[in-house]
C-alpha positions as CSV (number, residue, x, y, z in Angstrom):
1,X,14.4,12.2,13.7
2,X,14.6,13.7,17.5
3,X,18.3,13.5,19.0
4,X,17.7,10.9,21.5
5,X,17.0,8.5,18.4
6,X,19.7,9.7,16.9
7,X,22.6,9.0,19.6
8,X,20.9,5.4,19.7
9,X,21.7,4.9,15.8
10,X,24.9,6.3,16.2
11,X,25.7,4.0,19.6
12,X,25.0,0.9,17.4
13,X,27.3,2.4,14.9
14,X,29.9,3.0,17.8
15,X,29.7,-0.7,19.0
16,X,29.5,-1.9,14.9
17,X,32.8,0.0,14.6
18,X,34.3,-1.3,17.9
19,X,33.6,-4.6,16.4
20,X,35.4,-4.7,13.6
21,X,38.3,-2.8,14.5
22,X,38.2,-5.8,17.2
23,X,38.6,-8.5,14.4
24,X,41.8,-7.4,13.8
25,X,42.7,-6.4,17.1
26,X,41.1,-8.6,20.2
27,X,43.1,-7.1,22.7
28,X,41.9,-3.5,21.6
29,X,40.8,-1.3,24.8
30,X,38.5,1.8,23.7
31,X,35.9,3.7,25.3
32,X,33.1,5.2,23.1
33,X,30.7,8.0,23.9
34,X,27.9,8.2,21.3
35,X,26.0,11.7,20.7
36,X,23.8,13.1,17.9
37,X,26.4,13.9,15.7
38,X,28.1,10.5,15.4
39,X,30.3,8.9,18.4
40,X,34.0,9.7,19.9
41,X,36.8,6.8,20.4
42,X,39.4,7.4,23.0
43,X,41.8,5.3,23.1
44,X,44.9,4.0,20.8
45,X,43.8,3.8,17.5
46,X,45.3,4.9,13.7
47,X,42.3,7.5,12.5
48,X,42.4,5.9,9.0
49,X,41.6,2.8,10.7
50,X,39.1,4.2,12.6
51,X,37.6,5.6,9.8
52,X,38.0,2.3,7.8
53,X,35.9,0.6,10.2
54,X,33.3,3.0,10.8
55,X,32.4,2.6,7.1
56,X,32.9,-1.2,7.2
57,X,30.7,-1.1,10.1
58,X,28.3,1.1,8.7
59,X,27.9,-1.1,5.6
60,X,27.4,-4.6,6.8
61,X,24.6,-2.9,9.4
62,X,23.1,-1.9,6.4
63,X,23.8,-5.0,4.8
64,X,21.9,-6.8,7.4
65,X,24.1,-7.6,10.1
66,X,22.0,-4.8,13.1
67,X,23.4,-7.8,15.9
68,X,26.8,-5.1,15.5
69,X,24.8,-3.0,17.5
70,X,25.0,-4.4,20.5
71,X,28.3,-5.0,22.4
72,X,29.3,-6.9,25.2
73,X,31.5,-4.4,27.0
74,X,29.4,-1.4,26.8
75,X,28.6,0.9,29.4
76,X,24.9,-0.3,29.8
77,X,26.3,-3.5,31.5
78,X,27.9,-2.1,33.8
79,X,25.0,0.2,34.5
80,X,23.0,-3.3,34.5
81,X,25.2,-4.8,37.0
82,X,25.4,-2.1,39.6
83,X,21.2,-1.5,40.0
84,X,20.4,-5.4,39.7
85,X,23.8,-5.8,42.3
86,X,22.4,-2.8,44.8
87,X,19.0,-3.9,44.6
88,X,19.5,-7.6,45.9
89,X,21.8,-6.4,48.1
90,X,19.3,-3.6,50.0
91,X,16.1,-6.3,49.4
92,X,18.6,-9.4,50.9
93,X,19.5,-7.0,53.9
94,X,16.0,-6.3,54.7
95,X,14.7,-3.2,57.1
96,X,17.2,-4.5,59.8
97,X,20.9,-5.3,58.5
98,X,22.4,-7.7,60.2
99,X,26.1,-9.9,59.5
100,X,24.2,-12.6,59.8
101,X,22.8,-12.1,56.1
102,X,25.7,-11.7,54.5
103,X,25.6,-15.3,53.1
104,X,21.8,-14.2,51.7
105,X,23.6,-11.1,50.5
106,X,26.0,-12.7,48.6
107,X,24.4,-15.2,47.2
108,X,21.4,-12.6,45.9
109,X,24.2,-10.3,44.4
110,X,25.7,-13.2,42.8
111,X,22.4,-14.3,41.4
112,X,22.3,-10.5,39.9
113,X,25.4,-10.4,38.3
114,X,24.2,-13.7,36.4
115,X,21.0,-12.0,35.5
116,X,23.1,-9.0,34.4
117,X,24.7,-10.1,31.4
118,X,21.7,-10.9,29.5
119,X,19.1,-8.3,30.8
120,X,22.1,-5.6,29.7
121,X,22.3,-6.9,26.1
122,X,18.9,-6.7,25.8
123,X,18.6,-3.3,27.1
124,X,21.5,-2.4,24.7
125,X,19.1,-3.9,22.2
126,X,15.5,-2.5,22.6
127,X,16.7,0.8,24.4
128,X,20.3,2.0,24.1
129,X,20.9,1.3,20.4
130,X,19.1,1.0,17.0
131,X,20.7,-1.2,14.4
132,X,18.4,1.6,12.4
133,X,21.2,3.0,10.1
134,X,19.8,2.8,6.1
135,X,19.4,6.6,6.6
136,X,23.6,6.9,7.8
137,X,26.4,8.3,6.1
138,X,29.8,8.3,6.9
139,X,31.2,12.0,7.2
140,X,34.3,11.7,8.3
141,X,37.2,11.3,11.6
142,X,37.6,14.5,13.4
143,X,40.6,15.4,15.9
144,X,39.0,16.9,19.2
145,X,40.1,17.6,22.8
146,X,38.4,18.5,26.2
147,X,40.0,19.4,29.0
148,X,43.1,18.3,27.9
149,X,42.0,14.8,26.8
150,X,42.7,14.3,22.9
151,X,40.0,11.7,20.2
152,X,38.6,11.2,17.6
153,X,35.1,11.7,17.2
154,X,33.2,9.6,13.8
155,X,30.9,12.3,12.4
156,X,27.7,10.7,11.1
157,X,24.9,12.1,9.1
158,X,21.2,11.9,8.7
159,X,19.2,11.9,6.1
160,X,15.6,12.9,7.7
């Protein structure tokens, strides 16, 4: 498996985990970073919960449930949001900007941030993760730091 398919599996992972350890915890704010070795979780959160969920996660995506792999707060909406937002806004705008189209503008940017939302869970879908995991195993929780900046990162392995 090359390593770009690899961060995909383990971003669905990422966003399984994130899930569940949101069941518990609604109010939970993490920020994720998925790479070919698993995925890293910055934020406040126990490591043997962490780890917990990552299995829990990792078993019900086997068990079926690949919609964990997508996540409504991910980075890829926000991604989503800004090109669909900048490119109404430069098309409303036109060759010859003008305050007169700044109603056009903000009604075309609007109309983008609705279009956003769906179009970015569906590129978390069919591009930026794969619900793909039968080949996963859990490896372990890992205490890291860069730069001064201490997580955890969820080591994953693949059977190829």
């Amino acid at each position: 498996m090359n390593f770009l398919e690899k961060v995909r599996r383990n971003h669905g992972i990422e966003h399984a985990t994130v899930h569940v350890l949101s069941e518990s915890n609604p109010n939970l704010s993490l920020v994720g970073r998925a790479d070919g070795g698993g995925f890293a979780i910055i934020g406040d959160v126990n490591p043997e919960q962490l780890a917990d969920a990552a299995q829990e996660a990792l078993r019900r995506m086997k068990d079926g449930q690949g919609e964990l792999a997508v996540h409504p707060r991910c980075g890829t909406q926000l991604v989503t949001l800004g090109a669909l937002t900048a490119c109404a806004a430069f098309f409303a705008l036109g060759r010859r900007p003008r305050f007169s189209k700044l109603p056009d503008v903000m009604i075309a940017t609007t109309f983008a941030a609705f279009l956003a939302q769906p179009l970015g869970m569906s590129i978390q879908k069919y591009v930026t993760t794969s619900p793909n995991v039968f080949d996963a195993s859990f490896l372990g929780v890992t205490r890291k730091n860069f730069a001064g900046l201490e997580y955890w990162h969820v080591d994953i392995g693949w059977s190829d």
